[in-house]
C-alpha positions in Angstrom: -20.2 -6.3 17.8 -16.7 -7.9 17.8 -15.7 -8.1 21.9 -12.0 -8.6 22.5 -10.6 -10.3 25.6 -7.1 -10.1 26.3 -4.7 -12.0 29.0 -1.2 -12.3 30.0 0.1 -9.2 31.1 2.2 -8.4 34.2 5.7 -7.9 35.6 8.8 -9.5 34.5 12.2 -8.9 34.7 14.6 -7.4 31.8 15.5 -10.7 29.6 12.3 -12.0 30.7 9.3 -13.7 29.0 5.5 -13.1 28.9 2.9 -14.3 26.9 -0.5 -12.2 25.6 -3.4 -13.5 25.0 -6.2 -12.1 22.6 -9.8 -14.1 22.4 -12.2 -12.7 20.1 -16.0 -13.7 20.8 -16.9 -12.7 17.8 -15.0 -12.1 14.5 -15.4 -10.9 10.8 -13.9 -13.1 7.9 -11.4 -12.7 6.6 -9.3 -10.3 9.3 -6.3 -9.2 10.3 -4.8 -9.4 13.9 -2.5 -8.3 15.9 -0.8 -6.2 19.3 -0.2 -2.3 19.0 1.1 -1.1 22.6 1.4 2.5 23.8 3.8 3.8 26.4 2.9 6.7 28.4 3.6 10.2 26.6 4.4 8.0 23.2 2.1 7.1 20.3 0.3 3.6 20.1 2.3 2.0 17.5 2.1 -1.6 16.1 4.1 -4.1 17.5 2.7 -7.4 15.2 0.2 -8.4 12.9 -1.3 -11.4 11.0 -3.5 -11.6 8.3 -5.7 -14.2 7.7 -3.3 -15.8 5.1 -0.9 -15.4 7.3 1.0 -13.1 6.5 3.2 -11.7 9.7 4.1 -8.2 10.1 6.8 -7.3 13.2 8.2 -4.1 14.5 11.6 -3.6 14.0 12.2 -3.2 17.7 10.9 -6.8 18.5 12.1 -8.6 15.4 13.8 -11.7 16.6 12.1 -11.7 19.9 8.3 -11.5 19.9 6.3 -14.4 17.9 2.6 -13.9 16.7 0.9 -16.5 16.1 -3.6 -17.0 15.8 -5.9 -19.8 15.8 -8.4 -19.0 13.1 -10.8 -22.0 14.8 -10.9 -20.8 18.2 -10.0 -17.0 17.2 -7.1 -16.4 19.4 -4.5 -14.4 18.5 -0.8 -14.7 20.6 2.3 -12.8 21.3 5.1 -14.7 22.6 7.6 -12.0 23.9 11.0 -13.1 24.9 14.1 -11.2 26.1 11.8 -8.4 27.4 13.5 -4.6 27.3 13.1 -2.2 29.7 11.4 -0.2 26.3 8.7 -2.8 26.0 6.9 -1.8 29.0 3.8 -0.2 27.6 0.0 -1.2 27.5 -0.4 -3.5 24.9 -3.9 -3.5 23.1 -5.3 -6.4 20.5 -6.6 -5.2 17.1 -9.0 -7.1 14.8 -9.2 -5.5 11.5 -11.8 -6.6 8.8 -9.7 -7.1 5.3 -12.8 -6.3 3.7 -15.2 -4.2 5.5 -12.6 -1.8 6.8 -14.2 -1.9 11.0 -11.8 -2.9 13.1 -11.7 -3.1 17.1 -9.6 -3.1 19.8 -9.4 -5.1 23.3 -9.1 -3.2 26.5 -5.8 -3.8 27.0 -3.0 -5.3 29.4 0.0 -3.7 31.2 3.3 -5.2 30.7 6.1 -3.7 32.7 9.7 -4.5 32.6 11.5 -3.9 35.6 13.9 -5.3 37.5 
């Protein structure tokens, strides 16, 4: 069982900066991470991804401002979000997907609001 502890949530300002972070306890080689968020009455939708080779993946809407990053030795996977938008605000959730077996699993997730 792959458990999935995220941090860094909160409340920040438009233009602001937060920073998410994503421990795995346990995790399936080789996989894929990343952040999906879902705003209330809207679809989860991904926000970032990286493969194991690291490969990076990035919504249009955050192109430019968000960074994803991992550590494959301590399984942690980032998101560096700067210039924070009002539209950002949503629950973000961290995905670990298996590039071989197909399971993946999500974290619990963390509440980033965007408000002045």
């Amino acid at each position: 069982q792959v458990q999935l502890v995220e941090f860094g949530g909160g409340l920040v300002q438009p233009g602001g900066s937060l920073r998410l972070s994503c421990a795995a306890l346990r995790i399936f080689s080789p996989s894929t991470m990343g952040w999906y968020r879902q705003a209330p009455g809207k679809q989860r939708e991904l926000v970032a991804s990286i493969t194991s080779g690291g490969r990076i993946n990035y919504a249009d809407s955050v192109t430019g401002r968000f960074t994803i990053s991992r550590d494959n030795a301590k399984n942690i996977v980032l998101l560096q979000m700067n210039n924070l938008k009002p539209e950002d605000a949503a629950v973000y959730y961290c995905n670990v997907r298996s590039e071989t077996l197909g399971s993946e699993y999500w974290g619990q997730g963390t509440q980033v609001t965007v408000s002045s």
